[in-house]
Each structure stands twice: as C-alpha cells, then as structure tokens.
N, C-alpha and C positions, 0 to 999 in steps of 0.2 A: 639422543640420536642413536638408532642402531648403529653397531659395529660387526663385520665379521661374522659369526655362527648369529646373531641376531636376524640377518638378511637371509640364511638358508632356510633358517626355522620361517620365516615370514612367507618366505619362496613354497615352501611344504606345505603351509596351510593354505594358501590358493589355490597351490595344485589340489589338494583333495577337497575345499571347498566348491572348484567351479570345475575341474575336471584338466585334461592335458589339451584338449581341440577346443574347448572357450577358451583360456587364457590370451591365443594370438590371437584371435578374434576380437577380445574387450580390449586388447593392447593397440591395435588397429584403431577400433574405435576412437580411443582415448585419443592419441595422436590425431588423427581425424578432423576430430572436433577441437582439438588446441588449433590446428592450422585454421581450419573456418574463424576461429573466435579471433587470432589474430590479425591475420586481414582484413574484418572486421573491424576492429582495432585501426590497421594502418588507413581503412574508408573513412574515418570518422576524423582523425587528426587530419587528413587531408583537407574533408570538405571544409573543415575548422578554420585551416589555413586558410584557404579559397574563401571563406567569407572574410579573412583578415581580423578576427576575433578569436582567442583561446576561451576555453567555458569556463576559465577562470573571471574573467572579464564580463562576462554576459551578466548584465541586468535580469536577476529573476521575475518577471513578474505574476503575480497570483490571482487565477480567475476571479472576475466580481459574481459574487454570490446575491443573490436575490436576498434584499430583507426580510428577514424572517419578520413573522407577527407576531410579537412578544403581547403576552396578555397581560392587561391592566395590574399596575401594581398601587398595592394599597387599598384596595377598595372591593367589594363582591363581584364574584362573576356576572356579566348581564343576564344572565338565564335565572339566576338565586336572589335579584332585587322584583319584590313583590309589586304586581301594579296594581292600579286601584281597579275597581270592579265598576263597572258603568253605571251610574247615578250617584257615585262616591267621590267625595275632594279627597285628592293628593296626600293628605297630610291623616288621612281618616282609615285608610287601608291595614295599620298595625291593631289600631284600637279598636274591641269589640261592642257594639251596642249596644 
C-alpha cells in the first residue's frame, strides 16, 4: 500500500500524464458514476425486497434449448451408404459383375 512520498510521486505522474484541467474533470466523473452505480445499487435491493425474495433465494432457472440433431452414431453417414442402381437387388450394389 503507498505511503507518504509514494502518494506525491503518484499525484506527479497524473498530473503530467493527463494535464492540470483533466484531472478535476475525470475526478468529477469518477464520483459521478460511483453515485449513479450506487443508487443503482439501493433500486435493486429494494425491488428485491418488494418482491420478498433476496437473489440468494431465487431458483435459477435455465432456458430450454432446442434438441440439437445429433448424427447417427456408429454407423455411415446417410449420404455415403451406396444405393442400388435400378434393376439391381439390394444386396448386389457392392459386387461387380
């Protein structure tokens, strides 16, 4: 944790990093947006309340996803099993004649 000359030297390089008229500016800021994030903050444990549930308590539950289509396991793609050729049985399509 700085101490003492640690904080001046820290003070020094902002100043010549962002200048002497940005500094109150981003400090402004800064503050700013903590105030907005907290009240923020105090809306949300409110509505919390008001529904009578902390989000400790709430049941998560997780969108249902559409099944995917999982392709055939163990066996060839339908597109890579040869079919017979018309005027040929079934069983005749591997073997040449």
């Amino acid at each position: 944790m700085p101490q003492g000359w640690d904080w001046v030297i820290i003070a020094l390089v902002f100043l010549v990093l962002f200048g002497a008229k940005k500094l109150p500016e981003m400090a402004r800021s800064v503050g700013q947006s903590a105030r907005v994030f907290k009240s923020e903050m105090k809306g949300m444990k409110a509505d919390d309340e008001a529904r009578g549930k902390s989000p400790a308590e709430e049941p998560r539950e997780l969108p249902a996803a559409p099944p995917a289509a999982a392709p055939p396991v163990g066996g060839p793609a339908p597109e890579s099993v040869p079919q017979p050729q018309a005027g040929q049985s079934p069983g005749s399509a591997d073997t040449p004649r």
